[in-house]
C-alpha positions in Angstrom: 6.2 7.6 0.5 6.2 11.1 -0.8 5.3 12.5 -3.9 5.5 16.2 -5.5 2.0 17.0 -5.7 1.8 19.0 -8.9 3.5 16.1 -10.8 0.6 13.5 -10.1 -1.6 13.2 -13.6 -5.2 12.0 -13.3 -6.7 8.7 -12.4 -6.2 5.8 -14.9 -9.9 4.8 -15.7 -10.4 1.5 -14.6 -11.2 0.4 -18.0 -7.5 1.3 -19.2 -6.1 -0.4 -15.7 -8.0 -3.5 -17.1 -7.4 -3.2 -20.6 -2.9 -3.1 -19.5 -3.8 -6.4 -17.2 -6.0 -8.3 -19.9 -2.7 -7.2 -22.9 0.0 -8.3 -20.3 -2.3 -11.2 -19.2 -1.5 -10.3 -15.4 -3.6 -9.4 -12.8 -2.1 -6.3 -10.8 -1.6 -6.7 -7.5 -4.8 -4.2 -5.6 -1.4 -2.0 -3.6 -0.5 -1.5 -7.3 -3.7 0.1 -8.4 -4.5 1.5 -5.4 -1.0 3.7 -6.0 -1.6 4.1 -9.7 -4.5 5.8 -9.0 -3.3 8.0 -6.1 0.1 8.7 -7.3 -0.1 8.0 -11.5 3.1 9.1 -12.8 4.3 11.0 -9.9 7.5 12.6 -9.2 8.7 10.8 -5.4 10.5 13.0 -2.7 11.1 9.7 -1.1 13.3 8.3 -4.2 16.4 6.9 -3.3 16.9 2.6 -2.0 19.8 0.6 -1.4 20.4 -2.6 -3.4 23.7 -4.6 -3.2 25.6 -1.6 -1.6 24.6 0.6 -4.4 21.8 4.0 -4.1 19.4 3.4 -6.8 17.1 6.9 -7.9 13.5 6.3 -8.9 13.6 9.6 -11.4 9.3 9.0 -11.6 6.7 6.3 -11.8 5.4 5.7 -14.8 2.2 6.3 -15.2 -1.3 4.6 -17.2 -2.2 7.3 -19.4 -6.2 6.8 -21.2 -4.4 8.4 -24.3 -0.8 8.4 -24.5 -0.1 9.8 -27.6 -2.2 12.9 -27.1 0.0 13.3 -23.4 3.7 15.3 -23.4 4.3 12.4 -20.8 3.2 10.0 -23.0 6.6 8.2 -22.7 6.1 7.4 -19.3 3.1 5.2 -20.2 3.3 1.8 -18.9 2.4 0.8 -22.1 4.5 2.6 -24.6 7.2 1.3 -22.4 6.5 -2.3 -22.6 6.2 -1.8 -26.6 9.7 0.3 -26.4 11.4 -2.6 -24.1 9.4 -5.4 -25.8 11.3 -8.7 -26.5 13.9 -7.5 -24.2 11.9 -7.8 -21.2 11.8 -11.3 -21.6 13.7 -14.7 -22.2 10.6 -16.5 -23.4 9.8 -15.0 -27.4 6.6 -17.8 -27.6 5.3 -15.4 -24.2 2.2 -14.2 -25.1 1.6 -11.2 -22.5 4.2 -10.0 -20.1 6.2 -11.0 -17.4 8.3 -7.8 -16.1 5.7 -4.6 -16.0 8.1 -1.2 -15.4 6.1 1.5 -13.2 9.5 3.4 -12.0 12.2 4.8 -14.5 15.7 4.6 -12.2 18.3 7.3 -13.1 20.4 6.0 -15.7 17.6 4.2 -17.9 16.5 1.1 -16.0 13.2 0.8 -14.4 11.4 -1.0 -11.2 9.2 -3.5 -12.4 6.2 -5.9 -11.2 8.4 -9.5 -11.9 5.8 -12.1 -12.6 8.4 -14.3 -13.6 7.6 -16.9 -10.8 4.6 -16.2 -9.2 1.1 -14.4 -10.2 1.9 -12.6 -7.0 4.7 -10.7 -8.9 8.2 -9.5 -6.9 9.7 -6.1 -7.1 12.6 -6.3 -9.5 15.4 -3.5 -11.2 15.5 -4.3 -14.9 19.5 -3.6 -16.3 19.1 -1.7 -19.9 22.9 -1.8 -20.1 22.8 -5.3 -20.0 19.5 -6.6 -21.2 19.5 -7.6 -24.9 16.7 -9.2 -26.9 15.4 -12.2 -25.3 17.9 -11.9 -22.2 16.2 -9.6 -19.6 19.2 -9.0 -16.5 16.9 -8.5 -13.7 17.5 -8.2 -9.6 15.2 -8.9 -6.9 14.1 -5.7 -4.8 11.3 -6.5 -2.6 8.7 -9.2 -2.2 5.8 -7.2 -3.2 5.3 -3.3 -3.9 4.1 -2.4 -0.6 8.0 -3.3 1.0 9.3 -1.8 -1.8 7.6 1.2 -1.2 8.9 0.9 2.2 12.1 1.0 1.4 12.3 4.5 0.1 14.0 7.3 1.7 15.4 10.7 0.9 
């Protein structure tokens, strides 16, 4: 996978990486720190995949940010997306923590998430904001784990 150089903000600390995990109460898989930490909030060359006959564009990966609201890309932060999204990433409101965790913003508003819906070994899933509402996420399987879906990128 590519990524435009000069679009690539610092390291997360590992404090903030930990802090994210222990608020979602997830554990994040190592590929997805490793990549956070090479590659946070970067802008891919290698953006496009095919889902159900359809091109999907990851526009940029969101990014952990040690103070968003000091950042002009502040919106990208994983977390100010999961407070934006909130109850409509999930179909469980007595959930304490997280189940879908965005880190790619698709064109046309939804976003690649870590689904730990099953597993604590979460998928790779597109979350629909079309047609998500409160308390019913619409989600789609990508990958089994961030490494394929990493793999399945192309320009």
């Amino acid at each position: 996978m590519e990524i435009i150089q000069n679009s690539i903000l610092n390291p997360p600390s590992d404090e903030r990486i930990i802090k994210i995990e222990n608020y979602s109460h997830v554990k994040f898989p190592t590929a997805f720190i490793e990549f956070i930490k090479k590659s946070n909030g970067g802008i891919p060359v290698t953006n496009k995949f095919i889902l159900s006959q359809n091109e999907c564009v990851v526009e940029r990966f969101l990014c952990i940010l040690d103070n968003p609201k000091e950042s002009e890309l502040g919106d990208y932060d994983i977390s100010v997306v999961l407070t934006q999204l909130d109850e409509r990433l999930t179909d469980n409101g007595e959930l304490i923590g997280d189940e879908l965790i965005p880190f790619g913003a698709l064109f046309g508003g939804d976003f690649v998430c870590l689904d730990y819906t099953v597993s604590q070994e979460p998928t790779i899933c597109i979350w629909y904001h079309e047609e998500s509402e409160e308390l019913a996420p619409v989600i789609e399987k990508i990958a089994d784990n961030i490494n394929e879906f990493f793999e399945m990128l192309s320009e």
